[in-house]
C-alpha positions in Angstrom: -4.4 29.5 -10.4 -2.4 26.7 -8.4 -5.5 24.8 -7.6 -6.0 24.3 -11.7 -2.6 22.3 -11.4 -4.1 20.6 -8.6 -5.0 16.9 -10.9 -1.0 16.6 -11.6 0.6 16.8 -8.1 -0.1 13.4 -6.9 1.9 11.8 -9.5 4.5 14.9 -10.2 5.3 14.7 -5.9 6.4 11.6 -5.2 7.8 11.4 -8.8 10.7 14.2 -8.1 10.8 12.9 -4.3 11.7 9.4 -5.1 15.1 9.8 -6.4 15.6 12.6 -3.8 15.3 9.8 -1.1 18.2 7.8 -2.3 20.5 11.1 -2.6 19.5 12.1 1.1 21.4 8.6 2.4 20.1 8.8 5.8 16.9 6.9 6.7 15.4 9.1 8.9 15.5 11.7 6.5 14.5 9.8 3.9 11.5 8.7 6.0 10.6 11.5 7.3 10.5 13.6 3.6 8.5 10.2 2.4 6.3 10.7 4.5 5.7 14.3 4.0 5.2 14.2 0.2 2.9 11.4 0.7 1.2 13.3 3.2 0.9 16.1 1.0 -0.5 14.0 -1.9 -3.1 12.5 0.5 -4.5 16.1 0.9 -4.7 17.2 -2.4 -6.4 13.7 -3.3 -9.3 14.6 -0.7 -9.7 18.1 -2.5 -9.9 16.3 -5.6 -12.5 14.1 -4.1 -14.5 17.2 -3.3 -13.9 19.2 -6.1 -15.6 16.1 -8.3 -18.3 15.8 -5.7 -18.7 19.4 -6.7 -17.8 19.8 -10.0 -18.3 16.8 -11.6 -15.1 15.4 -13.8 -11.8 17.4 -13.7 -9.1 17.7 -16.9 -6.1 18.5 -17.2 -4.2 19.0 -20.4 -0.8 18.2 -20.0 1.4 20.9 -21.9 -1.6 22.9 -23.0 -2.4 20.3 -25.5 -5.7 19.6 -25.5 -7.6 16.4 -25.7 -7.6 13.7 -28.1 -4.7 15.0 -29.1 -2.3 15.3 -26.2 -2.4 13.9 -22.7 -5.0 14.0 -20.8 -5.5 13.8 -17.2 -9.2 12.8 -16.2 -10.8 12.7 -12.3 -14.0 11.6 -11.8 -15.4 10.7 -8.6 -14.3 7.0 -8.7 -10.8 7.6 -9.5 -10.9 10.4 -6.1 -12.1 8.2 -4.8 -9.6 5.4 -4.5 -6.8 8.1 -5.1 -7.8 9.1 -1.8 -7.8 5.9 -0.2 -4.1 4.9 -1.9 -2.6 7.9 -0.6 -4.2 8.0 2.9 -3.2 4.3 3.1 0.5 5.1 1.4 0.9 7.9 4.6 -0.1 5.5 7.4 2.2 3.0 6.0 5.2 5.2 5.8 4.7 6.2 9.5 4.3 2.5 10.5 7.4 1.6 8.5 9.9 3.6 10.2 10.1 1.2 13.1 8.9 -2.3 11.0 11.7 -2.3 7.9 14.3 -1.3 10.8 13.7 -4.9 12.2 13.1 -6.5 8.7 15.0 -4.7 5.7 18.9 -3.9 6.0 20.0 -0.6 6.8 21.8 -0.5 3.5 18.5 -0.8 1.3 16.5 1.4 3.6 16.3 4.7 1.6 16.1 2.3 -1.5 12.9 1.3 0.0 11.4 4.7 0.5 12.2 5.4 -2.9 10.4 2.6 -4.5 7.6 3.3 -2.3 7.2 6.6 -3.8 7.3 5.4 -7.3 5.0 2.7 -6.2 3.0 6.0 -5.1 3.4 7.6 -8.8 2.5 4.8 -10.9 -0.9 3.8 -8.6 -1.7 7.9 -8.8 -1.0 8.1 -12.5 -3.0 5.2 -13.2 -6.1 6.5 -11.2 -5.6 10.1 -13.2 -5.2 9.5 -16.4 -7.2 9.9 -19.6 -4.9 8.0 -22.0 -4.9 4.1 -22.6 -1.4 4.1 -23.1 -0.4 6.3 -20.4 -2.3 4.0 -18.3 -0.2 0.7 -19.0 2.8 2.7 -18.7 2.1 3.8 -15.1 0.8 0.0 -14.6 4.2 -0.7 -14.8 5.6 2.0 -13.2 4.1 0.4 -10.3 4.5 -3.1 -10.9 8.5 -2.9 -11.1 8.6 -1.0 -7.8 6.8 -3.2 -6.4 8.7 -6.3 -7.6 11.5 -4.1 -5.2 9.6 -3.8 -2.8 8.8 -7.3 -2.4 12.3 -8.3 -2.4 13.9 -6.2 0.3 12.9 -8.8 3.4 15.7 -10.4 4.9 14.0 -13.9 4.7 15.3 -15.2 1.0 12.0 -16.5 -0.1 11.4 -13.1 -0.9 13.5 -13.2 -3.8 11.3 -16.7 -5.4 8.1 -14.6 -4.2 9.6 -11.4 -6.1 10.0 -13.2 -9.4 6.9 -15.0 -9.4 5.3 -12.0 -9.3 7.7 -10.6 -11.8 7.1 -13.3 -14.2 3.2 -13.5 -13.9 3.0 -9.2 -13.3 4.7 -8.5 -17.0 2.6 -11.8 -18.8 -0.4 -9.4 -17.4 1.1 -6.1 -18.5 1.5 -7.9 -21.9 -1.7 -9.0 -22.1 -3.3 -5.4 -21.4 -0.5 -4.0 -23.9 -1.4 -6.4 -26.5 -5.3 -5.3 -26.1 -3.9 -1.6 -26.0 -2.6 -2.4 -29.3 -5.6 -3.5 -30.7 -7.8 -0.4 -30.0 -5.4 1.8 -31.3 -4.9 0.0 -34.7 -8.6 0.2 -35.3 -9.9 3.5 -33.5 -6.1 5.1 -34.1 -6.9 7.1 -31.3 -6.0 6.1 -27.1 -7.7 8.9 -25.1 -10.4 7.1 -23.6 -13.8 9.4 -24.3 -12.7 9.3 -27.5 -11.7 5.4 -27.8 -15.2 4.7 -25.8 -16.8 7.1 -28.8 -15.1 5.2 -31.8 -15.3 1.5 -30.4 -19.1 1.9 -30.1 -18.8 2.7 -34.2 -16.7 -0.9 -34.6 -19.8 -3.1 -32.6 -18.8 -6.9 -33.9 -15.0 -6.0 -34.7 -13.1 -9.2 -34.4 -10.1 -6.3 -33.3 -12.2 -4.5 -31.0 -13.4 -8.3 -29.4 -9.6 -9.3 -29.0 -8.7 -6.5 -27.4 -11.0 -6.8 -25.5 -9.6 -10.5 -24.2 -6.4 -9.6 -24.0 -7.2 -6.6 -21.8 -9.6 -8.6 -19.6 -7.3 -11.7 -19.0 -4.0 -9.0 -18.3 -6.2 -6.8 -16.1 -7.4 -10.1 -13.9 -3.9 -11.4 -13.2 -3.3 -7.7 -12.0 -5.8 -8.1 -9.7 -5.2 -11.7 -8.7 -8.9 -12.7 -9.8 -9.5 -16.6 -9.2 -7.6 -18.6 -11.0 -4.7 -16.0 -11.9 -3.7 -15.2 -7.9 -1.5 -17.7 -7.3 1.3 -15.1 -7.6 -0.3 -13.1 -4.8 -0.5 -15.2 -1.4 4.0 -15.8 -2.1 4.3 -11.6 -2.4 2.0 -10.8 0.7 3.5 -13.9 3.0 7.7 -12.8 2.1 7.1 -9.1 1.5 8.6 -7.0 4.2 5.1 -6.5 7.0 4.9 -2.3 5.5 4.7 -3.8 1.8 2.4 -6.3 2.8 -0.1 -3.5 4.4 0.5 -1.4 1.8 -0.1 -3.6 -1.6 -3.4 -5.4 0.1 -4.9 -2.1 1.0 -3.8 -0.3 -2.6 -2.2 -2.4 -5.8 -5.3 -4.8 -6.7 -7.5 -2.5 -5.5 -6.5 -0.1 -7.9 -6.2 -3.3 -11.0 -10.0 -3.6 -10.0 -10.5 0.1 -10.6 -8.5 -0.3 -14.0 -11.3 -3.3 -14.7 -13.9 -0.8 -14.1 -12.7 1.9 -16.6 -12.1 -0.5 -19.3 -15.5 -1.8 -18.9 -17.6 1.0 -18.0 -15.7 3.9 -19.6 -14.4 2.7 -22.9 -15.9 -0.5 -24.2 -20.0 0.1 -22.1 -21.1 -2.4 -19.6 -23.3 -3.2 -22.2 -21.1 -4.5 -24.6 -19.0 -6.2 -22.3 -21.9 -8.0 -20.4 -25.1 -8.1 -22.9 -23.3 -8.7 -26.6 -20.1 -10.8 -25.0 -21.7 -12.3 -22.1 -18.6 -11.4 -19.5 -20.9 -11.5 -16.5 -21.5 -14.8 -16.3 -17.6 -15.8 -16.0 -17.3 -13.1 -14.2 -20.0 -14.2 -11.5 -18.6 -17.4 -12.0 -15.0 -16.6 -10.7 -16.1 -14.3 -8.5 -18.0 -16.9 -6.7 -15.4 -19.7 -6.6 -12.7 -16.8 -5.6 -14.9 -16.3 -2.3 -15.4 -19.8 -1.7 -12.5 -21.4 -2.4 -10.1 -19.0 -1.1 -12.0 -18.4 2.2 -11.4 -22.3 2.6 -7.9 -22.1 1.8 -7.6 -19.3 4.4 -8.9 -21.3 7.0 -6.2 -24.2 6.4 -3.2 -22.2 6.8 -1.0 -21.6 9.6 1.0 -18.8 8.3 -1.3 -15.5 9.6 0.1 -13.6 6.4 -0.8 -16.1 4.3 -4.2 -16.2 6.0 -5.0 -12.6 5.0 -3.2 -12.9 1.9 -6.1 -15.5 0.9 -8.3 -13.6 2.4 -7.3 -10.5 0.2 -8.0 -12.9 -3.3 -11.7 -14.2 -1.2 -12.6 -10.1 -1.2 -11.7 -9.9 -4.7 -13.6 -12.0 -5.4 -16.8 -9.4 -3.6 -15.5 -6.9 -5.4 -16.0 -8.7 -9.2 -19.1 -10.4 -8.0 -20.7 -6.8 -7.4 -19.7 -6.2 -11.2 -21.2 -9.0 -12.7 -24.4 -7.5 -11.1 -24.5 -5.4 -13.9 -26.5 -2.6 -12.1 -25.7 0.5 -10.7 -26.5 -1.0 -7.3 -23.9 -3.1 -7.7 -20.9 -1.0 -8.9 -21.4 1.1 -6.2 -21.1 -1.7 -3.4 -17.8 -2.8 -5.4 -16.2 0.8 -5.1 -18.1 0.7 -1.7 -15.9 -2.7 -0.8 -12.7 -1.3 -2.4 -12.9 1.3 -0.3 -14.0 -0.5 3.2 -12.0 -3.4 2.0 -8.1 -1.0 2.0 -9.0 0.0 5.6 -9.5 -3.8 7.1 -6.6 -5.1 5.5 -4.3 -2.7 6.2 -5.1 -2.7 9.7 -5.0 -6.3 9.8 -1.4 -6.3 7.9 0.0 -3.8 10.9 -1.2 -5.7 13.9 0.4 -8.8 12.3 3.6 -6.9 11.3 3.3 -5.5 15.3 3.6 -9.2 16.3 6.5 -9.9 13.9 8.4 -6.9 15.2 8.1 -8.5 18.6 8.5 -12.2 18.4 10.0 -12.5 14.9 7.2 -15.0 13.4 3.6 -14.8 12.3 2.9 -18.1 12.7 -0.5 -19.2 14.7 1.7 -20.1 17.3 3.1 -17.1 18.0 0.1 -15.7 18.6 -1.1 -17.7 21.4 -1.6 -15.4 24.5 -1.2 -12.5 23.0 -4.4 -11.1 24.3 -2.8 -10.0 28.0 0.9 -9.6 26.0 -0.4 -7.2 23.2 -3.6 -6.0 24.0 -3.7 -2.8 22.1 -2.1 -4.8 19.0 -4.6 -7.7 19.3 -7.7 -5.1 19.8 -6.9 -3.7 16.5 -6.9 -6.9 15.1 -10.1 -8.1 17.0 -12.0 -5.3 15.4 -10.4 -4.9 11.8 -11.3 -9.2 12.0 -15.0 -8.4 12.6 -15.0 -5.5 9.7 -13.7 -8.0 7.1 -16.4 -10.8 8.7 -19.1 -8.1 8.1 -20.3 -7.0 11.8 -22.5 -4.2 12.3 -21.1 -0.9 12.8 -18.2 -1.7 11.2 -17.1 -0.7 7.5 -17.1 -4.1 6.2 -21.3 -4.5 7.0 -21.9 -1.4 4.9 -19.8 -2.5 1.8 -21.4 -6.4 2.0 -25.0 -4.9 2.8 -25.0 -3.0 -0.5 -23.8 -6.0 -1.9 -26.3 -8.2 -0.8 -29.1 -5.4 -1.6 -27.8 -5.2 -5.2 -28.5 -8.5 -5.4 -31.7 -8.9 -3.9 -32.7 -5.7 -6.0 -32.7 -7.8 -9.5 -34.4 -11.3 -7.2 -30.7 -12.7 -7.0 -31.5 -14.7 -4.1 -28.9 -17.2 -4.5 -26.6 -14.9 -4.9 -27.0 -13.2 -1.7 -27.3 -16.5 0.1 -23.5 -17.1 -1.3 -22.7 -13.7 0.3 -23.8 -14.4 3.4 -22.6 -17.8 4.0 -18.9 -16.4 2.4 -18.7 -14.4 5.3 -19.6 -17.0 7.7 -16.2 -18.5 6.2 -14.5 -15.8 7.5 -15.8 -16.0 10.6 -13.8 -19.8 11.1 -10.3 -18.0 9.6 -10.2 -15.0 11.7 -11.8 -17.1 15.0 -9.2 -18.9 14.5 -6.3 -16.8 15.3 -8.2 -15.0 18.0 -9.2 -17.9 19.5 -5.1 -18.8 19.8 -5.1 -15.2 21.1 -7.6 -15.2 23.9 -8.3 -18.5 24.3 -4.9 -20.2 24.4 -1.9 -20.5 26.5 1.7 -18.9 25.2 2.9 -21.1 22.9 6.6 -22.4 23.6 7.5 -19.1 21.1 6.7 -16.7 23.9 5.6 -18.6 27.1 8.2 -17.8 30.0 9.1 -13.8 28.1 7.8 -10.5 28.2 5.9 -9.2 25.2 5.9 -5.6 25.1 3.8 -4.0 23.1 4.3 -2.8 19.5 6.0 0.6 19.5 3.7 3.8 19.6 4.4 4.9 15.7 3.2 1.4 14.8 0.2 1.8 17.0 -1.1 5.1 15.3 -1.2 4.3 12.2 -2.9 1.3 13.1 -5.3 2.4 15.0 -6.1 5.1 12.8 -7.1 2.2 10.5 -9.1 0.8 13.0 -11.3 3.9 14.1 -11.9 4.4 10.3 -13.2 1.0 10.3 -15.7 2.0 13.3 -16.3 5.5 11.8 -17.1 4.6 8.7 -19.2 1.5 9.4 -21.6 4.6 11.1 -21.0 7.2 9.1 -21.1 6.6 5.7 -22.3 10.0 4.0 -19.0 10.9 2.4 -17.5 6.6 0.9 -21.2 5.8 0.2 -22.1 9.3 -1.6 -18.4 9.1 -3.1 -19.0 5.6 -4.4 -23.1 6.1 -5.5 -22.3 9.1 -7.0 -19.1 7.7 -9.5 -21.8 4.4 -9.7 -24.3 6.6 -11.4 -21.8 8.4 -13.6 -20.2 5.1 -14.9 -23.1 3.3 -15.3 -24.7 6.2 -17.9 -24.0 5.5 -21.7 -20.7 7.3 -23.1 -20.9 10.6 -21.7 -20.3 13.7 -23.8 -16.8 15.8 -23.4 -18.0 18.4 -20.1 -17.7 22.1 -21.1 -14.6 23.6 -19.9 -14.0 26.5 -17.9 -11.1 29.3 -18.6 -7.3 27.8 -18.0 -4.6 28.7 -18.2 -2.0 26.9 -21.1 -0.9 24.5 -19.4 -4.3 22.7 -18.0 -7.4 23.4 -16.2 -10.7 22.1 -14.6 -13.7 21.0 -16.7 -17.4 21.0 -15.3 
């Protein structure tokens, strides 16, 4: 019976926990319970994951009432998926941040940062779950206006202009995506989404049905920072505290994407959205110019956080381009990338927070030397560097190779081509900083002092990150599985409503 309940507990733990954070006033025991109900939710995601492996798509009525009429909670493969990677990513980050917001957040607002975490938590695990349209923009927000928190806790004051840009451009998105919302429900008068994807088919032409669509498309990309509606993103990842940083490139867009997916593919039909609107063009379009242009703005920058925060837009920009592919081929190498793509940057996000804890900056400069000062902190960067550049047997070749394969499958030649030579871009941004690493003397930041290395419960987590980069670029039975077998399902025309097995009142699992 408790595994039928199973679909609610990532959102319903960290929802209770994060006010219990604040009342326990101590950090360490507001870290350490963090921690655990993350922890806890990171299990029950994998089952999840399995269980839809298994089982196909799992519901859960909230309150007994059963779809379209009440709340639905629906897990397919794809939302397991990256449910599994937020939470797995949202554990290793709480571990890291116990030593990483002492140095950068004031003891006053560190249980305040816990508890936004969690919410943070709630709204990305509620977004991933549910079956409802509306339900969906509210835990979009959910998220969003923790986040906007957690961005503003650093101690460096830009944080605050970085906080509020995001703010400003965060709720034009949400009302964008509310707007479209809107639409659908004034002409199919229904926001479940089998039975929105059911009813919009009826309405093929709607002038309603086309706006909304718009709306939702331009809100979504800004949520996701998709070229040219990222410029809020590079401010929030350079000033956010190093643990936010690590955290929101490994989960938030990754999880908007994921929300561009089930809008497309789940309610309106990539055919509609590509074939009768003609979205995949644009989309290939700014996909292409998000890879390019960002890689080059990457490689001019001296800020390291800044670097990977272009970086972050560039891979994006990978993850629409597999979209626009319109294939199954190519949906699975964009949940493949999202997948790949949270490990690399969150490993890369530590190792520079690790350099901040020590020497205070993240500038280039700082970084000089650091080979024989930092080695463990630097190897973790060396080989999370050559998983985003794409280097065999690491998790960042697999997720690029399907990509170019998608391609090649429908004679895009080009297209692969521009794959290829993006990653060559990221070869001249990330040899860059380990060239100051390895190749350079200590810069006058560090020359003359003793750099010890990061502390051990930054290192874990870390390199945790980093081994699943090596494992995972070798193994790839369970993300590639995971991410072909949610490809297949999405890219089939609106599926019927699964059969349901007994339940109790209050929810259960459908096959």
């Amino acid at each position: 019976m408790f595994e039928q309940h199973l679909p609610v507990l990532p959102i319903i733990l960290p929802l209770i926990a994060a006010p219990i954070c604040i009342l326990l006033m101590k950090s360490h025991l507001a870290w350490l319970f963090a921690t655990l109900i993350s922890a806890l939710s990171f299990f029950i995601s994998v089952d999840l994951l399995l269980a839809s492996l298994e089982q196909g798509v799992l519901s859960y009525a909230l309150g007994g009432w059963e779809s379209p009429w009440g709340i639905e909670l629906r897990i397919d493969t794809a939302s397991a998926l990256i449910l599994s990677v937020v939470t797995g990513i949202s554990t290793l980050v709480l571990v890291y941040a116990k030593e990483s917001i002492a140095k950068e957040v004031s003891a006053s607002r560190h249980t305040l940062f816990y508890s936004a975490h969690l919410l943070c938590l709630t709204g990305l695990s509620g977004i991933l779950t549910t079956g409802d349209a509306f339900n969906l923009f509210v835990f979009l927000e959910i998220s969003s206006l923790s986040t906007y928190t957690l961005v503003s806790l650093a101690s460096d004051k830009r944080c605050l202009t970085a906080a509020f840009r995001y703010l400003v451009m965060g709720t034009i998105g949400a009302t964008f995506i509310l707007i479209g919302v809107g639409m659908m429900y004034m002409k199919t008068g229904t926001l479940n989404m089998l039975d929105l994807a059911h009813r919009i088919a009826e309405y093929d032409g709607s002038r309603t049905i086309n706006t909304g669509l718009a709306f939702i498309l331009v809100g979504v990309s800004i949520k996701l920072a998709l070229f040219p509606l990222h410029m809020w993103l590079p401010p929030a990842y350079t000033h956010a505290p190093s643990a936010v940083s690590a955290f929101l490139a490994s989960t938030a867009t990754k999880v908007a994407v994921y929300v561009m997916i089930r809008f497309i593919f789940t309610i309106y039909g990539a055919e509609y959205v590509f074939y009768t609107m003609g979205m995949d063009i644009l989309l290939l379009v700014l996909a292409i110019v998000a890879i390019f242009k960002c890689s080059f703005m990457a490689t001019v920058q001296s800020n390291i956080k800044t670097v990977l925060a272009y970086s972050s837009v560039a891979q994006i920009g990978y993850m629409i381009l597999g979209l626009s592919l319109v294939s199954s081929a190519g949906l699975m190498a964009s949940l493949l990338h999202i997948f790949n793509h949270a490990l690399m940057k969150g490993a890369l996000f530590m190792a520079v927070g690790a350099v901040f804890f020590r020497i205070g900056s993240v500038d280039i400069k700082a970084f000089q030397g650091l080979g024989k000062q930092m080695p463990l902190t630097m190897a973790a960067f060396t080989i999370a560097g050559l998983s985003l550049i794409g280097v065999p047997l690491t998790a960042g070749f697999i997720s690029k190779w399907y990509l170019v394969t998608a391609a090649l499958e429908q004679d895009h030649w080009v297209i692969a081509f521009l794959v290829l030579i993006g990653s060559l871009l990221a070869i001249v941004y990330i040899g860059r900083i380990l060239e100051a690493a390895y190749f350079k003397k200590p810069s006058e930041l560090t020359a003359g002092k003793k750099i010890k290395e990061a502390p051990v419960l930054m290192l874990v987590p870390m390199w945790v990150l980093v081994i699943a980069n090596i494992y995972f670029g070798i193994d790839t039975s369970l993300s590639v599985t995971a991410a072909e077998t949610a490809a297949q399902w999405l890219t089939q025309s609106v599926p019927e409503p699964f059969v349901s097995l007994p339940s109790v009142d209050t929810g259960g699992i459908e096959k």
